[in-house]
CHARMM-style PDB file with segment names, atoms N, HN, CA, C and O in Angstrom:
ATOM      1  N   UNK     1     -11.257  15.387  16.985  1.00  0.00      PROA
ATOM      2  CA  UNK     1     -11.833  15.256  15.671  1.00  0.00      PROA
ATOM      3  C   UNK     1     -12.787  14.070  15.663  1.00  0.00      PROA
ATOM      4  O   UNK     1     -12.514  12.983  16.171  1.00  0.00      PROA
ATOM      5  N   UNK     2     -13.927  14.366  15.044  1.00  0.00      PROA
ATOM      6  HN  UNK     2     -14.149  15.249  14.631  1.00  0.00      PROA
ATOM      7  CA  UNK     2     -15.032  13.296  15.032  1.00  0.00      PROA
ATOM      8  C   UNK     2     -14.428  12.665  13.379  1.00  0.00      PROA
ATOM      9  O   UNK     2     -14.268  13.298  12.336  1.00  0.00      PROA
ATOM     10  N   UNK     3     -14.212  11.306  13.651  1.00  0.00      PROA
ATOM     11  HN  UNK     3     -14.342  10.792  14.499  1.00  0.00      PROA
ATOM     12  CA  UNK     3     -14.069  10.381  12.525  1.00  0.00      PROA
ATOM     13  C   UNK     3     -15.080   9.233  12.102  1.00  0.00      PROA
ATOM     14  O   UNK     3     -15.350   8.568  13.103  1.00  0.00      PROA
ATOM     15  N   UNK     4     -15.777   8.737  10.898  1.00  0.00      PROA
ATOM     16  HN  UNK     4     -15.558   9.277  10.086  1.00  0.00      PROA
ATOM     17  CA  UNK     4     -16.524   7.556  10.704  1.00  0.00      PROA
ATOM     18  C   UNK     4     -16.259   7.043  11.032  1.00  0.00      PROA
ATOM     19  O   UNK     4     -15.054   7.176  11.243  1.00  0.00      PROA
ATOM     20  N   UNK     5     -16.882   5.790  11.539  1.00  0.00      PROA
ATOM     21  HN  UNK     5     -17.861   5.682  11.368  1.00  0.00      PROA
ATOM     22  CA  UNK     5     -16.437   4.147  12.153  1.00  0.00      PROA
ATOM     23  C   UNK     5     -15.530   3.659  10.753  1.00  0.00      PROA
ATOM     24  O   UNK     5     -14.476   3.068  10.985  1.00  0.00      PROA
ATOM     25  N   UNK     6     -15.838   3.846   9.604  1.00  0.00      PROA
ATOM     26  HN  UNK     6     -16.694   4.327   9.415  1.00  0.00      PROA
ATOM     27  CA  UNK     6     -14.794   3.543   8.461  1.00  0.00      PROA
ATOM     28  C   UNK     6     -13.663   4.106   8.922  1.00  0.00      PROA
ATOM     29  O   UNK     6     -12.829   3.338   9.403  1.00  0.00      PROA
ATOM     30  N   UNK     7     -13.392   5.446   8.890  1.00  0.00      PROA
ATOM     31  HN  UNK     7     -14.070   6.069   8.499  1.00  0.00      PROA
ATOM     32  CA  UNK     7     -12.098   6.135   9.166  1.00  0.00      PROA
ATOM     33  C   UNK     7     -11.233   5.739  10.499  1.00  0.00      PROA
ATOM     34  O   UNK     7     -10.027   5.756  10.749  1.00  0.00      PROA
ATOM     35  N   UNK     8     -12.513   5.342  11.312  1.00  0.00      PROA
ATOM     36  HN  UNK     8     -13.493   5.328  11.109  1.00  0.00      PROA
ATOM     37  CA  UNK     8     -11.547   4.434  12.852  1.00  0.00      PROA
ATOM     38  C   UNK     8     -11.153   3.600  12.891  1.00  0.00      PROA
ATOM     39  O   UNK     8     -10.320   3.329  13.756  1.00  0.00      PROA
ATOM     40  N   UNK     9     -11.671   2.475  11.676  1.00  0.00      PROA
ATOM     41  HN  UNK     9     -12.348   2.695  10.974  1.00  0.00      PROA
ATOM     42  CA  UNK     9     -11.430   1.347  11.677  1.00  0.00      PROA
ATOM     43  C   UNK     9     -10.044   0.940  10.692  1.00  0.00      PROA
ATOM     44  O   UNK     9      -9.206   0.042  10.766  1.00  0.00      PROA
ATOM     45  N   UNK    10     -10.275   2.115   9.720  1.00  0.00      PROA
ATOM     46  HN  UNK    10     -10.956   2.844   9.660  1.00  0.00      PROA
ATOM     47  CA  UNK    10      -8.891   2.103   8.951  1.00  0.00      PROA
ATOM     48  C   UNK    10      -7.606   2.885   9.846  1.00  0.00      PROA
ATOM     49  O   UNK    10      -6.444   3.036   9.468  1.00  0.00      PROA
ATOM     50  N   UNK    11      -8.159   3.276  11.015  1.00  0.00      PROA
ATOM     51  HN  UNK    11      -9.103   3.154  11.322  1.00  0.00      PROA
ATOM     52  CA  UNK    11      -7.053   3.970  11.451  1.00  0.00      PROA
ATOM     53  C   UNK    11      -6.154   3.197  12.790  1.00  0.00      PROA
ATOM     54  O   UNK    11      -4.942   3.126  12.995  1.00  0.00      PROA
ATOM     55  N   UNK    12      -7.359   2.665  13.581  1.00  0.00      PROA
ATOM     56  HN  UNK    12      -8.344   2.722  13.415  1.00  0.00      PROA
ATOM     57  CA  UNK    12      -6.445   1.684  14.686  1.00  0.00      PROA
ATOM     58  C   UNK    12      -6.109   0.445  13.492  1.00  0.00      PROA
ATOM     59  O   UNK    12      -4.939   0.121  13.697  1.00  0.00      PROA
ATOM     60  N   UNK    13      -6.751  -0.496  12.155  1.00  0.00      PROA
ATOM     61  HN  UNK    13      -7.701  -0.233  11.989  1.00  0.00      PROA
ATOM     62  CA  UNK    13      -5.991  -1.062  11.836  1.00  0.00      PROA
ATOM     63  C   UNK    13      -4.712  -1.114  11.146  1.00  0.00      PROA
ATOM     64  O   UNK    13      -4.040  -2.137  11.019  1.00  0.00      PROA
ATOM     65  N   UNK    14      -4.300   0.448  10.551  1.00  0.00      PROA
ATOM     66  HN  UNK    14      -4.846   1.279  10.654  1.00  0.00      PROA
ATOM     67  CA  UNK    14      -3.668   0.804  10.454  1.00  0.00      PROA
ATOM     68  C   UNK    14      -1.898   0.557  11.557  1.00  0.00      PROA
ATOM     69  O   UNK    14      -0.817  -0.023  11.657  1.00  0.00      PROA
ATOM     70  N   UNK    15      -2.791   1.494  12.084  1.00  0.00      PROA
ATOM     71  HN  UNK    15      -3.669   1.966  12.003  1.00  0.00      PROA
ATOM     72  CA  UNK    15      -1.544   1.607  13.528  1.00  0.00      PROA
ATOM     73  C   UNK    15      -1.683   0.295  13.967  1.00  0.00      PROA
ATOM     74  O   UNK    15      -0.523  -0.110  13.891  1.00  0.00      PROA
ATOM     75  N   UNK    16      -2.320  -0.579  14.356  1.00  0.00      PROA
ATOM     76  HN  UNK    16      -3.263  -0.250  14.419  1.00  0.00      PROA
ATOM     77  CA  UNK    16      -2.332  -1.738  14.842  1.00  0.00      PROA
ATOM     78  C   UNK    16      -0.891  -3.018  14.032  1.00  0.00      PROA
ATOM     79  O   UNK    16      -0.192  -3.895  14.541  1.00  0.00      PROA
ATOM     80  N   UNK    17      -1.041  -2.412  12.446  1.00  0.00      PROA
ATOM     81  HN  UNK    17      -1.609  -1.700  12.033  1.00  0.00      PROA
ATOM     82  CA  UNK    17      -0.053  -3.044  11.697  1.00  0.00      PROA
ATOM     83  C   UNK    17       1.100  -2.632  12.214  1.00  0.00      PROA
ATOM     84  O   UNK    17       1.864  -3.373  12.833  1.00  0.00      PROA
ATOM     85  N   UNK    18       1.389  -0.833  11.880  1.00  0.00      PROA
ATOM     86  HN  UNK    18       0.769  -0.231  11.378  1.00  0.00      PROA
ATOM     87  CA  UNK    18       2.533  -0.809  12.297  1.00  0.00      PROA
ATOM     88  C   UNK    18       3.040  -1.159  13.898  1.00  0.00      PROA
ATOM     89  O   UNK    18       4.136  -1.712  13.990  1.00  0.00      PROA
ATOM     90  N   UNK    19       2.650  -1.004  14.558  1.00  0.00      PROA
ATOM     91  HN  UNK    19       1.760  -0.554  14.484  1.00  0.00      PROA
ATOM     92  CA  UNK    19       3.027  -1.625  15.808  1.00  0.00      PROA
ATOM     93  C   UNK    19       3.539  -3.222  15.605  1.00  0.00      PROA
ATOM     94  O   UNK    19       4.738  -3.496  15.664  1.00  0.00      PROA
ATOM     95  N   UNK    20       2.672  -4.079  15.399  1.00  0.00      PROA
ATOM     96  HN  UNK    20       1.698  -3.856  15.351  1.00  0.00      PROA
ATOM     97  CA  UNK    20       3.280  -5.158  14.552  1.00  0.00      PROA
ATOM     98  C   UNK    20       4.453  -5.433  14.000  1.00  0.00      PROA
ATOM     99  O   UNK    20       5.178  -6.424  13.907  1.00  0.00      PROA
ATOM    100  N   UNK    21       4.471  -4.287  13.643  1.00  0.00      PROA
ATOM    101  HN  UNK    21       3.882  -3.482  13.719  1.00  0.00      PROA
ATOM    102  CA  UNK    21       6.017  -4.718  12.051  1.00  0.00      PROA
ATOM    103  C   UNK    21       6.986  -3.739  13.303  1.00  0.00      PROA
ATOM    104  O   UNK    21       7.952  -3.431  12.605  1.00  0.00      PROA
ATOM    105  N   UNK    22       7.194  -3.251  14.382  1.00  0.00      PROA
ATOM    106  HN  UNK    22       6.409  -3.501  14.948  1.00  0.00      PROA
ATOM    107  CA  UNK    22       7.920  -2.427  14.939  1.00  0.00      PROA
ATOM    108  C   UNK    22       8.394  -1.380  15.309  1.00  0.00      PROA
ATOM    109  O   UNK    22       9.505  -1.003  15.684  1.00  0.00      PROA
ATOM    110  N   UNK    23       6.776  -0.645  15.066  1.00  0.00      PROA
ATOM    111  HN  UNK    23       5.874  -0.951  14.761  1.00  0.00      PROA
ATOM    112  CA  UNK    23       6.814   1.093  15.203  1.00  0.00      PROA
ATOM    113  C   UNK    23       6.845   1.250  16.721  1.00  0.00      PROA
ATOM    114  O   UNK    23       6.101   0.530  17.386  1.00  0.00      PROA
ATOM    115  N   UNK    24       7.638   2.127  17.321  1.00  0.00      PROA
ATOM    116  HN  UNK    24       8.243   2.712  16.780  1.00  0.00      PROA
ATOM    117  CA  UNK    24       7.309   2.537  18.387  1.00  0.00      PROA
ATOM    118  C   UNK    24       5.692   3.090  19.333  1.00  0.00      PROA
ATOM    119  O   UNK    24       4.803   3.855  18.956  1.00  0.00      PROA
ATOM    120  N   UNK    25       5.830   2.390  20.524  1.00  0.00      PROA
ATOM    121  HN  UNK    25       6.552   1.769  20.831  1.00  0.00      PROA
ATOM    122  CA  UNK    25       4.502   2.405  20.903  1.00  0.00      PROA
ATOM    123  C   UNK    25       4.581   3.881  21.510  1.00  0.00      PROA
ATOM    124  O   UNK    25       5.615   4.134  22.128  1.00  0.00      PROA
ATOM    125  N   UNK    26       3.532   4.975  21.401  1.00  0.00      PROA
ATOM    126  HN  UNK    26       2.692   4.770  20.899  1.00  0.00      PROA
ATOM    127  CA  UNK    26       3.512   6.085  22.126  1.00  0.00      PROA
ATOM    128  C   UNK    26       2.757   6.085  23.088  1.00  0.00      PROA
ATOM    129  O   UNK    26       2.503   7.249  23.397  1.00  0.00      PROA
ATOM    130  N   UNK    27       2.030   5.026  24.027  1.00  0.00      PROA
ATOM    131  HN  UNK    27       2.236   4.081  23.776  1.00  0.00      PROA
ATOM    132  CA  UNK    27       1.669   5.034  25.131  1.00  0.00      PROA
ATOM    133  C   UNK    27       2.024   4.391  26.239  1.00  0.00      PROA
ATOM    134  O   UNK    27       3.064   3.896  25.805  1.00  0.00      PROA
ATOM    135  N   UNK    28       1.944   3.953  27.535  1.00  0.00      PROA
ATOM    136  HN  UNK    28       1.100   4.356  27.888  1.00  0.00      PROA
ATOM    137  CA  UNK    28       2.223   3.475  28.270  1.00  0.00      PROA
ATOM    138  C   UNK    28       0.921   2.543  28.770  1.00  0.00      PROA
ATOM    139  O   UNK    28      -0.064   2.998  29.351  1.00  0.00      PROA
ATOM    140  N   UNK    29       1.156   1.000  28.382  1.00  0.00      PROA
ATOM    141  HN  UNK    29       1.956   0.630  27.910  1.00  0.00      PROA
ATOM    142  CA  UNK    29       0.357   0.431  28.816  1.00  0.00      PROA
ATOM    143  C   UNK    29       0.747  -0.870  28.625  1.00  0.00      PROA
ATOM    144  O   UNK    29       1.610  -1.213  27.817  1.00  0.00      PROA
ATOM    145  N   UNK    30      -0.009  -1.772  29.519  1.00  0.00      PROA
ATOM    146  HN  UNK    30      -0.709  -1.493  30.175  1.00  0.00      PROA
ATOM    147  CA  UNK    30       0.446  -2.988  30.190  1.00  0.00      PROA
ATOM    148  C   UNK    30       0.041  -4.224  28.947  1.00  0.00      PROA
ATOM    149  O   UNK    30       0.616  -5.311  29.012  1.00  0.00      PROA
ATOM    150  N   UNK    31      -0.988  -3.952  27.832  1.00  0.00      PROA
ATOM    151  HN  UNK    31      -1.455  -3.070  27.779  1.00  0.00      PROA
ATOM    152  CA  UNK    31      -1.540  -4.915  26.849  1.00  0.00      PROA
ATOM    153  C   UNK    31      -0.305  -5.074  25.741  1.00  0.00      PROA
ATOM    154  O   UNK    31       0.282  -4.112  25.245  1.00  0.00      PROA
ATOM    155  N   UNK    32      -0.027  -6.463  25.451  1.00  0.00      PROA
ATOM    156  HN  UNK    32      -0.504  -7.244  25.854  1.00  0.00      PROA
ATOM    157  CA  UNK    32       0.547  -6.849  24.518  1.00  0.00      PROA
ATOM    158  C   UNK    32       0.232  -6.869  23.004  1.00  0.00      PROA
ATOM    159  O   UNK    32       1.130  -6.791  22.165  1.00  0.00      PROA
ATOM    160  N   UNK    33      -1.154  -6.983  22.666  1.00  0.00      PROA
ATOM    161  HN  UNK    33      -1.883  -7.046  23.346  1.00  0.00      PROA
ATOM    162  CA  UNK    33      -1.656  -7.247  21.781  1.00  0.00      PROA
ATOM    163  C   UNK    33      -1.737  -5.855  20.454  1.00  0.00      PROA
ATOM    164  O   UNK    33      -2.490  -4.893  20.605  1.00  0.00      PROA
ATOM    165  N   UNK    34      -1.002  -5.984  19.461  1.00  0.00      PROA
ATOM    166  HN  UNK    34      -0.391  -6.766  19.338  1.00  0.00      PROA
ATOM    167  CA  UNK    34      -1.105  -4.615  18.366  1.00  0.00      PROA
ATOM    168  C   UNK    34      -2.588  -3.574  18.814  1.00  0.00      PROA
ATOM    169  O   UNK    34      -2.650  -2.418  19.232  1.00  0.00      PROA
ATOM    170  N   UNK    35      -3.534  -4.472  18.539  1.00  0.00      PROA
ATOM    171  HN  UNK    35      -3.484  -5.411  18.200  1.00  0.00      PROA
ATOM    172  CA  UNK    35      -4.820  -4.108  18.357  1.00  0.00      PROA
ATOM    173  C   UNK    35      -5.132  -3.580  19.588  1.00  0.00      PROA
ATOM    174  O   UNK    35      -5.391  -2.382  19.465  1.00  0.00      PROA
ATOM    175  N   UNK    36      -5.223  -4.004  20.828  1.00  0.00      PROA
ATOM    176  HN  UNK    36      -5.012  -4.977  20.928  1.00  0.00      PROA
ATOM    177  CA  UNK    36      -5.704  -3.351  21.873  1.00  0.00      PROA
ATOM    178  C   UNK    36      -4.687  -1.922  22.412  1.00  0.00      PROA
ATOM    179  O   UNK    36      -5.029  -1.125  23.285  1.00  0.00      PROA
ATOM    180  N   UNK    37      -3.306  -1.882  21.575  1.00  0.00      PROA
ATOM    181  HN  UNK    37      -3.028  -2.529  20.865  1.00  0.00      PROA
ATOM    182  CA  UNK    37      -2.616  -0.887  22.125  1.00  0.00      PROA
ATOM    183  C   UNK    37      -2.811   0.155  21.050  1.00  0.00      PROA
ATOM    184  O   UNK    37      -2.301   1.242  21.322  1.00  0.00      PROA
ATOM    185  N   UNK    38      -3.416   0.071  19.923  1.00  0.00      PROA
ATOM    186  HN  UNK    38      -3.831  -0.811  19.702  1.00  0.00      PROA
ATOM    187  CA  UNK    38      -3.310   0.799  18.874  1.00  0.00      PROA
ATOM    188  C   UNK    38      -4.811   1.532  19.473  1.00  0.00      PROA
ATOM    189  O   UNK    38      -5.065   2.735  19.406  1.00  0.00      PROA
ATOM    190  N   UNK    39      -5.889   0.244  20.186  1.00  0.00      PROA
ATOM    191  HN  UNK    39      -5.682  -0.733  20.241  1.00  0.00      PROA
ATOM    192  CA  UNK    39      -7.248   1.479  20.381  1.00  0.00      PROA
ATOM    193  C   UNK    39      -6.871   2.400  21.685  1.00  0.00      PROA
ATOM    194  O   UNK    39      -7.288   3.555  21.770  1.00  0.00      PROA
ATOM    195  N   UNK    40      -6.100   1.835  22.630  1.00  0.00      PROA
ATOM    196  HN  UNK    40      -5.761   0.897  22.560  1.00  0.00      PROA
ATOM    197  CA  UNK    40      -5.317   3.093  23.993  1.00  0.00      PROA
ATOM    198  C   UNK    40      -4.571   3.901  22.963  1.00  0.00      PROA
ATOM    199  O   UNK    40      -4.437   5.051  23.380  1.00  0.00      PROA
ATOM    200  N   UNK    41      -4.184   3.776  22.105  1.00  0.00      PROA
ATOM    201  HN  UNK    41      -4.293   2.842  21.766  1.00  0.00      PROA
ATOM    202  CA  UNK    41      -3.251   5.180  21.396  1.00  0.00      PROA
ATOM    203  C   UNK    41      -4.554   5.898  20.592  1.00  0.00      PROA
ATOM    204  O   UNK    41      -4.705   7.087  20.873  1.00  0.00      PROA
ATOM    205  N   UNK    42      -5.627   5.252  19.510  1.00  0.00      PROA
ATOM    206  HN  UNK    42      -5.503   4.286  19.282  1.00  0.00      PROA
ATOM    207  CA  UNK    42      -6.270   6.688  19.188  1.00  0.00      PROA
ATOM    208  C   UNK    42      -7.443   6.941  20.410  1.00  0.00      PROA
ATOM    209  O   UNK    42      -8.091   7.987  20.368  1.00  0.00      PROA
ATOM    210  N   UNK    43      -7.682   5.989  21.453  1.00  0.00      PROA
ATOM    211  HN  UNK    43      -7.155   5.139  21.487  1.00  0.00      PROA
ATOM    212  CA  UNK    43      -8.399   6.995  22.663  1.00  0.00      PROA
ATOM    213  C   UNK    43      -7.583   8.056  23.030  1.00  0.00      PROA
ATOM    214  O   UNK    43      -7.961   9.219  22.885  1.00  0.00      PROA
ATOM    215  N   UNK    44      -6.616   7.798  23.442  1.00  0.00      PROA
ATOM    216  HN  UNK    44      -6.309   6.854  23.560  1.00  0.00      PROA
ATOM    217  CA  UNK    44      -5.619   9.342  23.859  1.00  0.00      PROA
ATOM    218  C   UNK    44      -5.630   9.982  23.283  1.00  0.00      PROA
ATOM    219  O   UNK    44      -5.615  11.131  23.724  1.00  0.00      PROA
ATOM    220  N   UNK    45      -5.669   9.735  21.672  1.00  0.00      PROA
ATOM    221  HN  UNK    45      -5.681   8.801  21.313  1.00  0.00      PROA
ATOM    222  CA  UNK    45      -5.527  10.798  20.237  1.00  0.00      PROA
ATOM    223  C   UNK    45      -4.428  11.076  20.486  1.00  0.00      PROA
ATOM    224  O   UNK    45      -4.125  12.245  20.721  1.00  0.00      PROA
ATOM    225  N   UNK    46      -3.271   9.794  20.511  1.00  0.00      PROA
ATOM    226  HN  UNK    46      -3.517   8.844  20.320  1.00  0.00      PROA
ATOM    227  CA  UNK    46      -2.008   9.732  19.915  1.00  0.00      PROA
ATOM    228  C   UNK    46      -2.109   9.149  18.935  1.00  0.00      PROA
ATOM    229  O   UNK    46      -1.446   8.120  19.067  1.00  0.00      PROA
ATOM    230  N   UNK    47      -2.543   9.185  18.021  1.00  0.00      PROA
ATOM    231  HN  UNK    47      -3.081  10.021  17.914  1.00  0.00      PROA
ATOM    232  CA  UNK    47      -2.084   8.183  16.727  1.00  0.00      PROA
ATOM    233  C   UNK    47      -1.294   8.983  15.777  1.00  0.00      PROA
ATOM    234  O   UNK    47      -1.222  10.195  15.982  1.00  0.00      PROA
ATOM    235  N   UNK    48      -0.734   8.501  14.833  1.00  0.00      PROA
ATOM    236  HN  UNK    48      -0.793   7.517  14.666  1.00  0.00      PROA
ATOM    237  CA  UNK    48       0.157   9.837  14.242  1.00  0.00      PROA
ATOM    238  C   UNK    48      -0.320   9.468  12.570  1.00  0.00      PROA
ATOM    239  O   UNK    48       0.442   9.563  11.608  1.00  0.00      PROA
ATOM    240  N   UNK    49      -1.768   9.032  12.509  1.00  0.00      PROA
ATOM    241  HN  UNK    49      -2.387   8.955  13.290  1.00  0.00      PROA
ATOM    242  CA  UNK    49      -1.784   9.350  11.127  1.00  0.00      PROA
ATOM    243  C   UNK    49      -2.979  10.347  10.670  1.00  0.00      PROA
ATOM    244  O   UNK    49      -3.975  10.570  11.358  1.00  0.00      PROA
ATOM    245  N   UNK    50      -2.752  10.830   9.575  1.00  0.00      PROA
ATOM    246  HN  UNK    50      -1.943  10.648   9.016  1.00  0.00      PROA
ATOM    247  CA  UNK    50      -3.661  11.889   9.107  1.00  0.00      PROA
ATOM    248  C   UNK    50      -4.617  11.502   7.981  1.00  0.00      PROA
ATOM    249  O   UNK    50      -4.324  10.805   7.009  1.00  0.00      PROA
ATOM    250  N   UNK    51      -6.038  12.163   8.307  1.00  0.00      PROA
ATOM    251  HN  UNK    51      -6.275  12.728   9.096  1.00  0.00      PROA
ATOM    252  CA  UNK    51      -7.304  11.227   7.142  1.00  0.00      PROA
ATOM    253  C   UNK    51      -6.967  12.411   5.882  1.00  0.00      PROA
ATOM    254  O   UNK    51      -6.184  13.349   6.023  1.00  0.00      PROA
ATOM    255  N   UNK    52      -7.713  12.129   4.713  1.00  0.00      PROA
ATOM    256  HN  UNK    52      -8.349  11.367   4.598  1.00  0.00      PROA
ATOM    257  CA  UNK    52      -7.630  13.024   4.105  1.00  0.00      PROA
ATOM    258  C   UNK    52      -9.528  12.818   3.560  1.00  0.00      PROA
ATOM    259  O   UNK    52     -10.100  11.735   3.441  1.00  0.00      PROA
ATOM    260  N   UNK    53     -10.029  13.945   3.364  1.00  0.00      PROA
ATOM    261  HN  UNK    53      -9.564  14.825   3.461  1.00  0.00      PROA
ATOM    262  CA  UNK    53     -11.239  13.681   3.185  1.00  0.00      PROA
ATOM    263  C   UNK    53     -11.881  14.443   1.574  1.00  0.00      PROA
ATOM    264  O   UNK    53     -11.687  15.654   1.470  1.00  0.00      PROA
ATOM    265  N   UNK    54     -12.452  13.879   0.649  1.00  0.00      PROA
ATOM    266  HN  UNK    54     -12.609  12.895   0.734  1.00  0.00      PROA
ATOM    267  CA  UNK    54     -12.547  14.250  -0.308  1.00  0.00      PROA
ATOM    268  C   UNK    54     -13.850  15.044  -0.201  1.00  0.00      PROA
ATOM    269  O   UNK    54     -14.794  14.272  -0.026  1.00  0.00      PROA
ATOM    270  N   UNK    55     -14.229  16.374  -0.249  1.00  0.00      PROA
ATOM    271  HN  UNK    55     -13.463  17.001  -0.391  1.00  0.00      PROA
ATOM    272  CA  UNK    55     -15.737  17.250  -0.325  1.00  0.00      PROA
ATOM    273  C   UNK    55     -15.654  17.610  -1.316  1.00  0.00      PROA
ATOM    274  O   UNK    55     -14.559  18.160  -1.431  1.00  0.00      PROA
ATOM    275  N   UNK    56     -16.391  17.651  -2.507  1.00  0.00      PROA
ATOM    276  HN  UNK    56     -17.281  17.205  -2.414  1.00  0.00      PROA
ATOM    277  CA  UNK    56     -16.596  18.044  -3.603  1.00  0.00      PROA
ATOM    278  C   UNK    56     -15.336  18.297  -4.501  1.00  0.00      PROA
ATOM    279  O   UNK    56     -14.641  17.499  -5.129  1.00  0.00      PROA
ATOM    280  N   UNK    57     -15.275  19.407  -4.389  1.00  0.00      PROA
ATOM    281  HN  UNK    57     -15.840  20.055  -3.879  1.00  0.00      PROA
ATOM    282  CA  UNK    57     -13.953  19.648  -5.519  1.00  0.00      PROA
ATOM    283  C   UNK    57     -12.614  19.577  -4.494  1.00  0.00      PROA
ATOM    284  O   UNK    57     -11.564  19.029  -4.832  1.00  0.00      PROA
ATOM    285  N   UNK    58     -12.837  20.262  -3.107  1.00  0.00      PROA
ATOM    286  HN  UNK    58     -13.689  20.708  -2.832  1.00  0.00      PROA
ATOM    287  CA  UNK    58     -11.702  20.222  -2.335  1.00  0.00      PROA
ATOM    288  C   UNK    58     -11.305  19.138  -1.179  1.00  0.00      PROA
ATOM    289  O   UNK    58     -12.230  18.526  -0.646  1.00  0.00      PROA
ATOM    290  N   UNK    59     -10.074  18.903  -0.808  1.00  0.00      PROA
ATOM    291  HN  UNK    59      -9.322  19.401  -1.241  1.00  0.00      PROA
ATOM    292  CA  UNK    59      -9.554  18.101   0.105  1.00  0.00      PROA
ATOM    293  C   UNK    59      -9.818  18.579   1.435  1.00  0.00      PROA
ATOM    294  O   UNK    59     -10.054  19.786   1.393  1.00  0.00      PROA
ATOM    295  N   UNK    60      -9.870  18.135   2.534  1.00  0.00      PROA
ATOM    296  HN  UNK    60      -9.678  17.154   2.568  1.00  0.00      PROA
ATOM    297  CA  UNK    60     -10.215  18.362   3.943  1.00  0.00      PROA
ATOM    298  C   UNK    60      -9.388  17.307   4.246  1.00  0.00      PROA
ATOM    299  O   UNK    60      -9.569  16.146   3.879  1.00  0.00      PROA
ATOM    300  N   UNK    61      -7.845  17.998   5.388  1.00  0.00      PROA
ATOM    301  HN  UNK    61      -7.698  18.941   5.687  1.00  0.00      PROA
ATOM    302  CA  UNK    61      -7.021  17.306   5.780  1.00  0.00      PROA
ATOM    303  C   UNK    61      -7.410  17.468   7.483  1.00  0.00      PROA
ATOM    304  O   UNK    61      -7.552  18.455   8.204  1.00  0.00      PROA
ATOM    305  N   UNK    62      -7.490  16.190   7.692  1.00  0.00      PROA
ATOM    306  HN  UNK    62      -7.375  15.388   7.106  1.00  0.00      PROA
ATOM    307  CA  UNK    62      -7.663  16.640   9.081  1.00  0.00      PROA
ATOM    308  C   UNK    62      -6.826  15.771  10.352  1.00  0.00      PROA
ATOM    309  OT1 UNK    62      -6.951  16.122  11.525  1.00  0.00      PROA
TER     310      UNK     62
END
C-alpha cells in the first residue's frame, strides 16, 4: 500500500510509541532504539495498524 509521508510518519511514530511502552517487537533485529525498529517493521509491512482515509462521502480502510 502506497501511504503519504503524513500517514508514514503517523504510523512508524505511532508504533515507535508502542514499542516504547512494551508492545511486542514483530521483527528480528539487532537495533535498540523504538524508532529505528518501528521503520524495519513498516519496511517489512509488519506494522499492525490500519489508516482510515476519508474520500468524499465514503471511508477507505486500508
Amino acid at each position: 500500500m502506497i501511504y503519504t509521508r503524513y500517514e508514514r510518519a503517523r504510523i512508524i511514530g505511532a508504533r515507535a510509541l508502542q514499542i516504547s511502552m512494551g508492545a511486542p517487537i514483530l521483527v528480528r533485529t539487532t537495533k535498540i532504539d523504538p524508532l529505528e525498529i518501528a521503520l524495519v517493521e513498516y519496511d517489512s509491512n509488519m506494522v499492525p495498524i490500519t489508516v482510515k482515509r476519508r474520500i468524499g462521502e465514503k471511508v477507505e480502510v486500508l
